[in-house]
C-alpha positions in Angstrom: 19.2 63.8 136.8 16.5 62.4 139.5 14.4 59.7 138.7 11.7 62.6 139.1 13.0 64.3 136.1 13.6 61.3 133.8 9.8 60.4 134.6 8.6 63.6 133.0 10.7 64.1 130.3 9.8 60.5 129.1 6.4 61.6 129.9 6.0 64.5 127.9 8.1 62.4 125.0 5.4 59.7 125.0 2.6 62.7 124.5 4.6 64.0 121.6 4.9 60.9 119.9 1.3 59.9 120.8 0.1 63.4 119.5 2.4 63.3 116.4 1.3 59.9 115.3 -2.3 60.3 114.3 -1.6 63.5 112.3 0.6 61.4 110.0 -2.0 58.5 109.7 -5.1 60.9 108.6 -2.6 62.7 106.2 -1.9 59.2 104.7 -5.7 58.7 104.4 -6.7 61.8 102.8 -3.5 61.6 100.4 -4.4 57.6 99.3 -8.7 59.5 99.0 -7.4 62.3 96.8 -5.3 59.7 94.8 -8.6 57.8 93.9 -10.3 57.9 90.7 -13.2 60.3 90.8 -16.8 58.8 90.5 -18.6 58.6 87.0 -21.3 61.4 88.9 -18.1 63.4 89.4 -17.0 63.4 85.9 -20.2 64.1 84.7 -20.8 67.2 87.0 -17.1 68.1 85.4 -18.0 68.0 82.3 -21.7 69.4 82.8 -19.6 72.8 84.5 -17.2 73.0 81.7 -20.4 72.6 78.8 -21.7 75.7 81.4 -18.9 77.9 81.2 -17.9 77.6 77.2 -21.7 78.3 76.6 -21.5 81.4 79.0 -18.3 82.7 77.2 -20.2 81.8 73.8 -23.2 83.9 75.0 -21.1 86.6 76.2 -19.2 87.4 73.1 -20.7 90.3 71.5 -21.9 89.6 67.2 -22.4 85.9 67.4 -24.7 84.2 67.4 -24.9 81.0 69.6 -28.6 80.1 69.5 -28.0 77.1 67.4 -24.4 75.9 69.1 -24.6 72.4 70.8 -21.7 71.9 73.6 -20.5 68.6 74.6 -17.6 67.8 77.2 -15.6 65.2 77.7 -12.7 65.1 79.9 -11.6 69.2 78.9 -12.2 68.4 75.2 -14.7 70.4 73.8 -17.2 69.4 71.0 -19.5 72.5 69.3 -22.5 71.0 67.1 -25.0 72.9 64.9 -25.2 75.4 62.7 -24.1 79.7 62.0 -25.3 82.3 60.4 -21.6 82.7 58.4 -18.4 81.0 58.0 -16.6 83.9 60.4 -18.6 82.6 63.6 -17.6 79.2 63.3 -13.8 80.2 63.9 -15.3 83.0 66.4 -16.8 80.0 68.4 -14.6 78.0 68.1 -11.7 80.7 69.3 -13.9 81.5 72.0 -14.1 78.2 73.2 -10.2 77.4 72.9 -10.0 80.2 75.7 -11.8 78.9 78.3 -10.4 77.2 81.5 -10.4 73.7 81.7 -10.6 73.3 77.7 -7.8 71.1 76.5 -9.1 70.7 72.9 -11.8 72.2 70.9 -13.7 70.3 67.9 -15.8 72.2 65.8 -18.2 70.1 63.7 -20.4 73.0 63.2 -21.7 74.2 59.8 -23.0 77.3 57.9 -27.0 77.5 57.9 -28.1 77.4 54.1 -30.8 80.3 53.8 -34.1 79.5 54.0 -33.7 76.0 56.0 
């Protein structure tokens, strides 16, 4: 092989390498960024979007009533607070809310409204 020919193939296996190299190091960077704790903002605009969709899923299931159902998140457990009409839509809610995505755990602390309160 000339020296012609040793010159480019070297060449154009020091652009490889020099082309290869960077993609690994900003794969390593994004990896060791993903890998990092989220932010307390971050976990509270989780949590926030999780309180939104169980109170959407409350809201759209038909013969219950979730007018006086409090939603907290924390972390994919689910808290409902306040007060129903009967004893079935506590278990409805709380059913409802079981079947949501991103719930891990639901805790009902609701109660039955006393009539006339």
């Amino acid at each position: 092989m000339s020296a012609g020919k040793h010159l480019i193939a070297f060449a154009i296996t020091a652009i490889a390498i020099a082309g290869v190299a960077p993609a690994y190091a900003q794969t390593d960077a994004a990896a060791s960024a993903a890998a990092a704790p989220p932010t307390k903002k971050a976990v509270r605009m989780q949590n926030h979007q999780l309180e939104i969709k169980v109170r959407h899923a409350l809201t759209a299931t038909k013969h219950l009533d979730s007018s006086g159902i409090v939603i907290l998140a924390r972390g994919g457990e689910v808290t409902l607070l306040g007060e129903a009409p009967d004893a079935s839509q506590l278990t409805v809610a709380q059913n409802v809310a079981s079947k949501v995505a991103g719930v891990t755990g639901v805790t009902n602390n609701m109660h039955v409204s006393e009539p006339g309160n």
